[in-house]
DSSP file (Angstrom, degrees, kcal/mol; ACC not computed):
  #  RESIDUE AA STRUCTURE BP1 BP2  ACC     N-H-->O    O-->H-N    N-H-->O    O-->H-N    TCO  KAPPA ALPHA  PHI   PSI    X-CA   Y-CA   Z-CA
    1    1 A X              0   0    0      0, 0.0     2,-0.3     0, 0.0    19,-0.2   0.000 360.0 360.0 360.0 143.0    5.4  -27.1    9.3
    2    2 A X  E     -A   19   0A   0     17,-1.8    17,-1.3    18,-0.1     2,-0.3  -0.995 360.0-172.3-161.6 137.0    5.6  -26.2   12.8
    3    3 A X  E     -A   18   0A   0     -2,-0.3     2,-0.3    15,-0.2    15,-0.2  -0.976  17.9-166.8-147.3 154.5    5.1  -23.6   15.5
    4    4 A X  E     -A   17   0A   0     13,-2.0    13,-1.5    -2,-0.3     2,-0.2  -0.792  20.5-177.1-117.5 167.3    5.6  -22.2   19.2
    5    5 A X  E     +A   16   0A   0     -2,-0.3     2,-0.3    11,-0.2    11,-0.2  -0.823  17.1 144.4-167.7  95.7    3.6  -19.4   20.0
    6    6 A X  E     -A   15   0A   0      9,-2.3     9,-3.5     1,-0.2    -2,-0.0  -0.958  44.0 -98.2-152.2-153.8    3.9  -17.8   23.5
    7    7 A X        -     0   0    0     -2,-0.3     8,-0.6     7,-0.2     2,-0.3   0.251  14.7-165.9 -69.6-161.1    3.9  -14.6   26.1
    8    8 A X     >> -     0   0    0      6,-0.1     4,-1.6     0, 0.0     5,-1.0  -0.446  18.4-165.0-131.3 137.4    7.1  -13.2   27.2
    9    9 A X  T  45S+     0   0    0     -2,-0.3     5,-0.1     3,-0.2    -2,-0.0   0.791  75.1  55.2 -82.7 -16.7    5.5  -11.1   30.1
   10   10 A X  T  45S+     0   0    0      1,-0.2    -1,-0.1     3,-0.1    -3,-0.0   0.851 122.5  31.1 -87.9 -29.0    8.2   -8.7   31.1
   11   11 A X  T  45S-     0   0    0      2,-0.1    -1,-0.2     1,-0.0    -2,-0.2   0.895  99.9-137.7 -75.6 -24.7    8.3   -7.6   27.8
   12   12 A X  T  <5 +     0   0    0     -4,-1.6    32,-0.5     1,-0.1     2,-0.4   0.921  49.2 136.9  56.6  65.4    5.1   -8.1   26.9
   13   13 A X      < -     0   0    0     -5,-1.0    33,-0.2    30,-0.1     2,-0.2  -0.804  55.3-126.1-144.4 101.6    5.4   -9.5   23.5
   14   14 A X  E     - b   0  46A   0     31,-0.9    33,-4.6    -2,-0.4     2,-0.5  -0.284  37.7-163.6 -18.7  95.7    3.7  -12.4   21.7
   15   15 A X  E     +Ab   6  47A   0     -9,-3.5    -9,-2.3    -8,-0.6     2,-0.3  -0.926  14.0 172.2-113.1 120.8    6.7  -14.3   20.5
   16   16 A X  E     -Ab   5  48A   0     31,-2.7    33,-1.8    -2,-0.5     2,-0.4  -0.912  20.4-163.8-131.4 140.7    6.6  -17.3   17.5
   17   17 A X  E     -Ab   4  49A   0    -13,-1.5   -13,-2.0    -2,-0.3     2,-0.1  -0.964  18.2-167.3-140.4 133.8    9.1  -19.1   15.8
   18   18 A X  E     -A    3   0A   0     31,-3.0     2,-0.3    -2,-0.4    34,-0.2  -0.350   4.5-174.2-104.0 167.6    7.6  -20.7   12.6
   19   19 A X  E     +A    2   0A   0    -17,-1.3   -17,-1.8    -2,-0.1    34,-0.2  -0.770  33.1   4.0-175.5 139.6    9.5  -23.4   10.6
   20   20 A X  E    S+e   53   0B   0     32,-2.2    34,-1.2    -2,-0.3    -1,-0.1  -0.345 101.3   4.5  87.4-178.3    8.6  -25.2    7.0
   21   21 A X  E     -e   54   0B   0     32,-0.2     2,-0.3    -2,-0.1    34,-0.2  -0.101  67.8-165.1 -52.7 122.1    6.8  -25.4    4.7
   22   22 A X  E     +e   55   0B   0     32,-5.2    34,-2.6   -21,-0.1    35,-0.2  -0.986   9.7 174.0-123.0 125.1    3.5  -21.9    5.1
   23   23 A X     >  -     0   0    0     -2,-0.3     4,-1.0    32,-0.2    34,-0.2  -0.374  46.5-102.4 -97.2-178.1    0.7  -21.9    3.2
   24   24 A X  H  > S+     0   0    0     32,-0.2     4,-0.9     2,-0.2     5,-0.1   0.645 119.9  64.8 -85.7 -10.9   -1.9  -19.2    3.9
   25   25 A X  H  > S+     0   0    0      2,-0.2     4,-5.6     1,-0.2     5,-0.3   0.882 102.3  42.3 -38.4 -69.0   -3.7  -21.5    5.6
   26   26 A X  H  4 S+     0   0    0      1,-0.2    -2,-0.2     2,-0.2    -1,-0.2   0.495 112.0  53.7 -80.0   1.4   -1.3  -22.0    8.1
   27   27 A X  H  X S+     0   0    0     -4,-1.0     4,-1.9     2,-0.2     5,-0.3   0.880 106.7  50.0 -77.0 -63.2   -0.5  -18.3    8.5
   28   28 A X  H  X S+     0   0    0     -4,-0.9     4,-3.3     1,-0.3     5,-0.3   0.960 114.3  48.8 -91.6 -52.6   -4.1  -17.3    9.1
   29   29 A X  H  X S+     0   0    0     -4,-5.6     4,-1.8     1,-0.2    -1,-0.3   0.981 117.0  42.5 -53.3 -33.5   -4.1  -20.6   12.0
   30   30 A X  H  > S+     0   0    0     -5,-0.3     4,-4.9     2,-0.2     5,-0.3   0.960 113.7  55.9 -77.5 -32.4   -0.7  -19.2   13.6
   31   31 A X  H  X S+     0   0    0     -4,-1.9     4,-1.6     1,-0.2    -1,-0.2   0.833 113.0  40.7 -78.5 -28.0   -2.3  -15.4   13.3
   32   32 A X  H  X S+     0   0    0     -4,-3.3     4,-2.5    -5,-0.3    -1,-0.2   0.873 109.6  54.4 -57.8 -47.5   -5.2  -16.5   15.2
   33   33 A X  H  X S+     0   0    0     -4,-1.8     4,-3.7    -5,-0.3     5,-0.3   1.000 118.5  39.6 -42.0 -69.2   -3.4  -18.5   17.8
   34   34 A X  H  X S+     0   0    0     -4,-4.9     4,-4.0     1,-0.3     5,-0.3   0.868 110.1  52.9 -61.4 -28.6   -1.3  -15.5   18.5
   35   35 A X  H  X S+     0   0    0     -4,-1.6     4,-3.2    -5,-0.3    -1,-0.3   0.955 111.4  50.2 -61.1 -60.0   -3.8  -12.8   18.2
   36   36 A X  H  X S+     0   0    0     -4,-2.5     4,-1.8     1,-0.2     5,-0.4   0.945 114.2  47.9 -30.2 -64.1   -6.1  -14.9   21.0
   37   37 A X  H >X S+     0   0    0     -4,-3.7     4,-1.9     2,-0.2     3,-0.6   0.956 107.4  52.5 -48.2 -49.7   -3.0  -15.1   23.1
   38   38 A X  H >X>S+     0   0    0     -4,-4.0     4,-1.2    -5,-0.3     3,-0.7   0.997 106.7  56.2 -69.0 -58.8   -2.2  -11.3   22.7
   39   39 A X  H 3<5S+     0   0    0     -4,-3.2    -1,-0.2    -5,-0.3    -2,-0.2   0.747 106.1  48.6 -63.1 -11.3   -5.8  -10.6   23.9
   40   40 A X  H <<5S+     0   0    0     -4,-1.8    -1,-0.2    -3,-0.6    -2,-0.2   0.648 119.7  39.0 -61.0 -25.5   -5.4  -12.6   27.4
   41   41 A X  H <<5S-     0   0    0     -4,-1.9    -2,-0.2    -3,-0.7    -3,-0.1   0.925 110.0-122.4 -98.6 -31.6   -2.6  -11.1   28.1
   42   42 A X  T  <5 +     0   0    0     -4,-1.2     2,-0.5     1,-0.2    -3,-0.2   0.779  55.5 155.3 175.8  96.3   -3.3   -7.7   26.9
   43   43 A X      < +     0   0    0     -5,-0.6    -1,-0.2    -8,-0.2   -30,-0.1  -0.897  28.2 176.6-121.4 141.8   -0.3   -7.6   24.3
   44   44 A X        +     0   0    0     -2,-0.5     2,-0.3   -32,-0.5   -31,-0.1   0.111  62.2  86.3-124.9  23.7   -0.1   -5.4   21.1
   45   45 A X        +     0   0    0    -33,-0.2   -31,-0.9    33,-0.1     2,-0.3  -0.979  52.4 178.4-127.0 128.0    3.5   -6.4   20.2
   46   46 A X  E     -bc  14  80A   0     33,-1.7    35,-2.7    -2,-0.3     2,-0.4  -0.972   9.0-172.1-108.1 150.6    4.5   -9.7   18.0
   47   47 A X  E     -bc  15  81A   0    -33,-4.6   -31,-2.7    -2,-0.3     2,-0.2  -0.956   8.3-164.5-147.2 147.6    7.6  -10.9   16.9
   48   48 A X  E     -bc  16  82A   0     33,-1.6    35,-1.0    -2,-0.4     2,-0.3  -0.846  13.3-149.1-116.5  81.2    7.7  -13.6   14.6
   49   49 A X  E     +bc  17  83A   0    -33,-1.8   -31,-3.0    -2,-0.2     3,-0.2  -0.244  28.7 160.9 -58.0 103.9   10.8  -15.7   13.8
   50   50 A X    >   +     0   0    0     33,-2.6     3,-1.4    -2,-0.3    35,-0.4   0.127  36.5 113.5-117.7  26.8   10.5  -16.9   10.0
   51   51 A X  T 3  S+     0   0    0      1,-0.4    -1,-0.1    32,-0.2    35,-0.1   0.639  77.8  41.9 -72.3 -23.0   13.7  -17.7    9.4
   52   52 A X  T 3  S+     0   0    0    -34,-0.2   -32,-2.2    -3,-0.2    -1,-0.4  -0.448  91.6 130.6-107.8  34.1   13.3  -21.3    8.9
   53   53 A X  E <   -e   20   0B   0     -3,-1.4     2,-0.2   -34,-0.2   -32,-0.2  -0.546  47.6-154.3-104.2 170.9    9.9  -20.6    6.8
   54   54 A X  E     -e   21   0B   0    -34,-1.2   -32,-5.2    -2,-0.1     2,-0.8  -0.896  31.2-140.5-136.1  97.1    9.3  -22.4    3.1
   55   55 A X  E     +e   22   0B   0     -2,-0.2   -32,-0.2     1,-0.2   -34,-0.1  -0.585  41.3 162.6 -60.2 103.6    7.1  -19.7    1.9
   56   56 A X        +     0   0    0    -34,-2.6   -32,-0.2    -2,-0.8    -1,-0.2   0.274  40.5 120.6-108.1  22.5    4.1  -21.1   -0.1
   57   57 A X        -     0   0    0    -35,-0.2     2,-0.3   -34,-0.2   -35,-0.1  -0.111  60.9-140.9 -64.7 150.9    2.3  -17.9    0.3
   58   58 A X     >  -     0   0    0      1,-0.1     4,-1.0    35,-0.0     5,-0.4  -0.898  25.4-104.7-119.1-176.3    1.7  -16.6   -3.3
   59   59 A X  H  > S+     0   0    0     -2,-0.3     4,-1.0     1,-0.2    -1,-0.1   0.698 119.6  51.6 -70.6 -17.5    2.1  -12.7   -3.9
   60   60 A X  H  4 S+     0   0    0      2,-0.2    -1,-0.2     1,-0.1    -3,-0.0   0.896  99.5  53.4-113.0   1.6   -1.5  -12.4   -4.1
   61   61 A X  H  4 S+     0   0    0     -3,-0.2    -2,-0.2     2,-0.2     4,-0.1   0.458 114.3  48.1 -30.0 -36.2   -2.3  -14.0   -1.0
   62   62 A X  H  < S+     0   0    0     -4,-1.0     4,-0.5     1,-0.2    -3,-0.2   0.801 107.5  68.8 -80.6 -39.9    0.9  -11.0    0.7
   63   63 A X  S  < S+     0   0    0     -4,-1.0    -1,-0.2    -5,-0.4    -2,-0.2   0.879 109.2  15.8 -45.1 -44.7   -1.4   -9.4   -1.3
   64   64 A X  S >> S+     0   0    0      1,-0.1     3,-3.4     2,-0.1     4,-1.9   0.680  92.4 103.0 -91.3 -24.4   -4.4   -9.8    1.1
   65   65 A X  H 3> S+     0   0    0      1,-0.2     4,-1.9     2,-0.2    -1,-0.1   0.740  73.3  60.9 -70.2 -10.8   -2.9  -10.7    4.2
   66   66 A X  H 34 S+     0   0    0     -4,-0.5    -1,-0.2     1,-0.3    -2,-0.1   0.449 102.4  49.3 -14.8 -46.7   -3.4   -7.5    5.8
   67   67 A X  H <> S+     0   0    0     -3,-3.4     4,-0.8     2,-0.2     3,-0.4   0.679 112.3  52.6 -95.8 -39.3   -7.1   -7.4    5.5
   68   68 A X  H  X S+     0   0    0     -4,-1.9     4,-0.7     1,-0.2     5,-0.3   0.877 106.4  56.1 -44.3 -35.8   -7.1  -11.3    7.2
   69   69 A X  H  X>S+     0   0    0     -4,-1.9     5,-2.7    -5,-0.3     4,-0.6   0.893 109.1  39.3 -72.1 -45.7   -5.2  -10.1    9.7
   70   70 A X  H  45S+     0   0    0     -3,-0.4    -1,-0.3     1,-0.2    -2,-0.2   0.539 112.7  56.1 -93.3   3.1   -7.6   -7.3   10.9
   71   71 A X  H  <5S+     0   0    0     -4,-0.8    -2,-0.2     1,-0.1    -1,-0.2   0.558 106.0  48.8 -81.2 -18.9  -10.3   -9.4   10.4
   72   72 A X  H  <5S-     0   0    0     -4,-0.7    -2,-0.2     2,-0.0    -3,-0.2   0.664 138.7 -82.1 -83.5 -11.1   -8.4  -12.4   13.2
   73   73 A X  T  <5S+     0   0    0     -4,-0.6    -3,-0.2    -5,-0.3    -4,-0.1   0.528  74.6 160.1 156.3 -39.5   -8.1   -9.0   15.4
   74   74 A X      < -     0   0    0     -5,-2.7     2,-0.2    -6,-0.1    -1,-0.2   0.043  24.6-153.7 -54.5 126.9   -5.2   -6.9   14.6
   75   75 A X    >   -     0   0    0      1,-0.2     3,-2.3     3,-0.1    -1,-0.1  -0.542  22.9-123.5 -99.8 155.8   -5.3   -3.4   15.6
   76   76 A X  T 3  S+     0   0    0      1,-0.2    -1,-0.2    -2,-0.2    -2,-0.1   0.721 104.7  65.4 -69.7   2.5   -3.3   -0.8   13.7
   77   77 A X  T 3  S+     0   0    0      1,-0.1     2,-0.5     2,-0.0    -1,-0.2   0.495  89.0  89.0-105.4  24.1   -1.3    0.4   17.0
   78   78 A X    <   -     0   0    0     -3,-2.3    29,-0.2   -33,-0.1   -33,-0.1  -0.835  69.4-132.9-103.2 110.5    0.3   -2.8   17.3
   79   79 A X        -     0   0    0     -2,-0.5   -33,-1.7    42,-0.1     2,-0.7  -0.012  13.3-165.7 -32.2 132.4    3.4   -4.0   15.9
   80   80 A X  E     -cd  46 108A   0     27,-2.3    29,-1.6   -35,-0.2     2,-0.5  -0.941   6.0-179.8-117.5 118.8    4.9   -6.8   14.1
   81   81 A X  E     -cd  47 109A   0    -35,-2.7   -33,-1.6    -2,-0.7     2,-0.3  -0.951   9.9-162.4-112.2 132.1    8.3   -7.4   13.7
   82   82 A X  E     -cd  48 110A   0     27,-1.3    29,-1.5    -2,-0.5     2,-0.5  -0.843  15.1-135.8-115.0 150.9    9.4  -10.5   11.8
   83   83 A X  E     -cd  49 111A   0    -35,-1.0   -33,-2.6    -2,-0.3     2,-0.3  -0.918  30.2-155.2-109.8 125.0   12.9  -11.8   12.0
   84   84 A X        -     0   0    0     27,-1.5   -33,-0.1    -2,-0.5     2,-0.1  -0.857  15.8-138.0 -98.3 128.6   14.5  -12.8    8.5
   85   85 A X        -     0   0    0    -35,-0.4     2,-1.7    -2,-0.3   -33,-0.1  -0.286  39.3-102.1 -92.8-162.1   16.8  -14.9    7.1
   86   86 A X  S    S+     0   0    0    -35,-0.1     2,-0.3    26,-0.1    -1,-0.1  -0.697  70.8 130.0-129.4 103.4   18.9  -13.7    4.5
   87   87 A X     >  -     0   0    0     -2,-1.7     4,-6.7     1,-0.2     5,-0.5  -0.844  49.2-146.2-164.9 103.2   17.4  -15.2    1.4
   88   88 A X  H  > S+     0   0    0     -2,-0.3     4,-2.9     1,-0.2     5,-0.4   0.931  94.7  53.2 -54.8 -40.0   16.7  -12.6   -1.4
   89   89 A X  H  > S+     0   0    0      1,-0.2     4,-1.3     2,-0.2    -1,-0.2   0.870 112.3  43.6 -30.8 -53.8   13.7  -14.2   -2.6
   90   90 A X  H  > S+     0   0    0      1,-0.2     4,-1.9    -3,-0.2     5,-0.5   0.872 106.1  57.2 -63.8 -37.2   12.0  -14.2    0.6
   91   91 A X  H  X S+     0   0    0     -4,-6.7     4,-1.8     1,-0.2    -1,-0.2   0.857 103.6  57.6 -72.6 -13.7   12.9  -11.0    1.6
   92   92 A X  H  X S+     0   0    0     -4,-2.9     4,-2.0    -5,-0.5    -1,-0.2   0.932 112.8  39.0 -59.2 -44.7   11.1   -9.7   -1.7
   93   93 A X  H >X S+     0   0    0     -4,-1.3     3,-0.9    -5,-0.4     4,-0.7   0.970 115.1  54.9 -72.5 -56.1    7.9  -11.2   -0.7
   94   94 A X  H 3X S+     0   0    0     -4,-1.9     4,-1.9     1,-0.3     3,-0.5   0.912 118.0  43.0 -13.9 -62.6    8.6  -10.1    3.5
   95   95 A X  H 3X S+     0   0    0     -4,-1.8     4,-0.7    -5,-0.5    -1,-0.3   0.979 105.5  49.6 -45.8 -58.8    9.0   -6.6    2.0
   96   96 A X  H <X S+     0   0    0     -4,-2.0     4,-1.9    -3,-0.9    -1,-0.3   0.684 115.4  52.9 -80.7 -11.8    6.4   -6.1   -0.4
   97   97 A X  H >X S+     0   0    0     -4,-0.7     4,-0.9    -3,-0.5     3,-0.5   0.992 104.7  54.8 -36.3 -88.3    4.1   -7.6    3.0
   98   98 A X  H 3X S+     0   0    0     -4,-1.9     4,-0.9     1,-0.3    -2,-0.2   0.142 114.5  40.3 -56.4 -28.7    5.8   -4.8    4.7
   99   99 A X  H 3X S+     0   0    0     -4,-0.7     4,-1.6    -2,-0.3    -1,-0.3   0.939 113.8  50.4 -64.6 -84.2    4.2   -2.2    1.7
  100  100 A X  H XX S+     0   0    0     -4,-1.9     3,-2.1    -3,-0.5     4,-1.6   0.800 112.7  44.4 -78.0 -59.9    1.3   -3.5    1.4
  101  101 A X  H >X>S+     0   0    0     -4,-0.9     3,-3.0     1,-0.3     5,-1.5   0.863 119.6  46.8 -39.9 -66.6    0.5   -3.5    5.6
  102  102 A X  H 3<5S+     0   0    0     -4,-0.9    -1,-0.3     1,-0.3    -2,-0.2   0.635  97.7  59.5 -67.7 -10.1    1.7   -0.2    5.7
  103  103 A X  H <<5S+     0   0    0     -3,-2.1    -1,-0.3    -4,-1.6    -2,-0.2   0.765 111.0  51.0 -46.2 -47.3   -0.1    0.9    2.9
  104  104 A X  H <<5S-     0   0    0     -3,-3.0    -2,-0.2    -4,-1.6    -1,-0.2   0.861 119.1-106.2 -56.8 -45.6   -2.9   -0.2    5.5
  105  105 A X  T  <5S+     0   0    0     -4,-1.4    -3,-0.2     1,-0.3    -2,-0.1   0.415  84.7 126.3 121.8  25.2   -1.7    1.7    8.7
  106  106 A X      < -     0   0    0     -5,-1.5     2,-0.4   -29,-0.1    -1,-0.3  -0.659  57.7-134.1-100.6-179.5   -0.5   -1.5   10.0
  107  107 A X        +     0   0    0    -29,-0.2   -27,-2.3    -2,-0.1     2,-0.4  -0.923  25.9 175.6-113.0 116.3    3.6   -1.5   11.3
  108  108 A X  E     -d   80   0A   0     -2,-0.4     2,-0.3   -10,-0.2   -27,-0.2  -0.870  11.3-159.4 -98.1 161.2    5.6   -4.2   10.3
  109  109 A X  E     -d   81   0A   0    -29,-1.6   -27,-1.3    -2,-0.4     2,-1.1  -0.896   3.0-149.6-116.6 118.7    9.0   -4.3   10.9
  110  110 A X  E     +d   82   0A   0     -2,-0.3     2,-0.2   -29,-0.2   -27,-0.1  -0.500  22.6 156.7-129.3 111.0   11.7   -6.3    9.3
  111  111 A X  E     -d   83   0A   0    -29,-1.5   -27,-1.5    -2,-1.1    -2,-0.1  -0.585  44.4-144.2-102.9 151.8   15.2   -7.8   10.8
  112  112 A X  S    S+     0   0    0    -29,-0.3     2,-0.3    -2,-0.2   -29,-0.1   0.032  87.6  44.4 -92.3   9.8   17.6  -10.2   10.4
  113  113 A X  S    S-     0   0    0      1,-0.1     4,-0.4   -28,-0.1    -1,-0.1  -0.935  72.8-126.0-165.7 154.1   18.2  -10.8   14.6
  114  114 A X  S >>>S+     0   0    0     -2,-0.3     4,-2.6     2,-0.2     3,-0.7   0.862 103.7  59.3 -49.6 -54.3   16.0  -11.2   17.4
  115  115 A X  H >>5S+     0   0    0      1,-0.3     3,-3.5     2,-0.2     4,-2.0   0.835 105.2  52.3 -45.9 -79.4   17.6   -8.4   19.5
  116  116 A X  H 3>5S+     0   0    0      1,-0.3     4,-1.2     2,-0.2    -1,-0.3   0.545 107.6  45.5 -57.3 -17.2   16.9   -6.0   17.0
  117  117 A X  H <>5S+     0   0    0     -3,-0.7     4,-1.2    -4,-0.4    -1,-0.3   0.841 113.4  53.3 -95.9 -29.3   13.4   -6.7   16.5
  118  118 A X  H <X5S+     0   0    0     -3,-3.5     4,-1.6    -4,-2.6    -2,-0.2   0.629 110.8  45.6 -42.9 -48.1   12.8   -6.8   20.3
  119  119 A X  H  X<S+     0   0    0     -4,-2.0     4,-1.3    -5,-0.5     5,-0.4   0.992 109.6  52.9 -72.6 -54.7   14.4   -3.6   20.8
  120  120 A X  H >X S+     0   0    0     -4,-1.2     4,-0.8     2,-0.2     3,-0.6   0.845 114.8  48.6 -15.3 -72.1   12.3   -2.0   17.6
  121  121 A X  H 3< S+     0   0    0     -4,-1.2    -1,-0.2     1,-0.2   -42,-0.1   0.887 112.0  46.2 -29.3 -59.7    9.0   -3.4   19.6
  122  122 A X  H 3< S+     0   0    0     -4,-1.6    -2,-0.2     1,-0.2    -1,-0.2   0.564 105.9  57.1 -78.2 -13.2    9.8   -2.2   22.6
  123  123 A X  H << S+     0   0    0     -4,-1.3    -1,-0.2    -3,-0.6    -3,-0.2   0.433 101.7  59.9 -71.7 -28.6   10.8    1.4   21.3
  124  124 A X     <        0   0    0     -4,-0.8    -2,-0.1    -5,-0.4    -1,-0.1   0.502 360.0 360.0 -96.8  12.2    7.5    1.9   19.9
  125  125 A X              0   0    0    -47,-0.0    -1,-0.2   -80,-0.0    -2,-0.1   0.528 360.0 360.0-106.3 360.0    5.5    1.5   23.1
């Protein structure tokens, strides 16, 4: 399991690309990283490249992460967009994230390319 985690500054967007095997562990360590990074830089935007993930997340873990998430930091006017590959299983759990955050007030957003999830980011600011 593996990640990069940085700025991009003209865009201003907290950018990750994850790969392997994720527990919730390691989701809560990557959501921290980035959330610290998004507050030096003063970023409200992520996008997150899971495309390469091995979800070991369980559903009631998606269940929760919402509330983890504003407890590392997250504010509800920022976005997340995560970039998906095209893998029905995953995208069921990705989704039912994508419920349950917005259920919250959070925005998730969820694409199958980069552009699009860039542009999406950058449209909501």
């Amino acid at each position: 399991m593996g990640w990069n985690i940085g700025v991009s500054e003209g865009e201003k967007i907290v950018h990750a690309v994850i790969s392997g095997e994720v527990t919730m562990e390691h989701a809560r360590q990557m959501a921290s990283e980035g959330l610290e990074m998004a507050g030096r830089h003063g970023v409200s935007r992520f996008l997150a490249d899971v495309r390469a993930v091995n979800s070991q997340i369980s559903t009631v873990q998606i269940y929760l992460l919402p509330k983890v998430l504003e407890v590392l930091g997250l504010a509800r006017d920022s976005r997340v967009a995560l970039v998906t590959a095209k893998d029905p299983e995953q995208e069921t759990d990705f989704r039912f994230c994508q419920t349950v955050a917005g259920n919250q007030g959070f925005a998730i957003g969820l694409f199958y390319e980069p552009d699009q999830a860039r542009q999406w980011l950058l449209d909501g600011t």
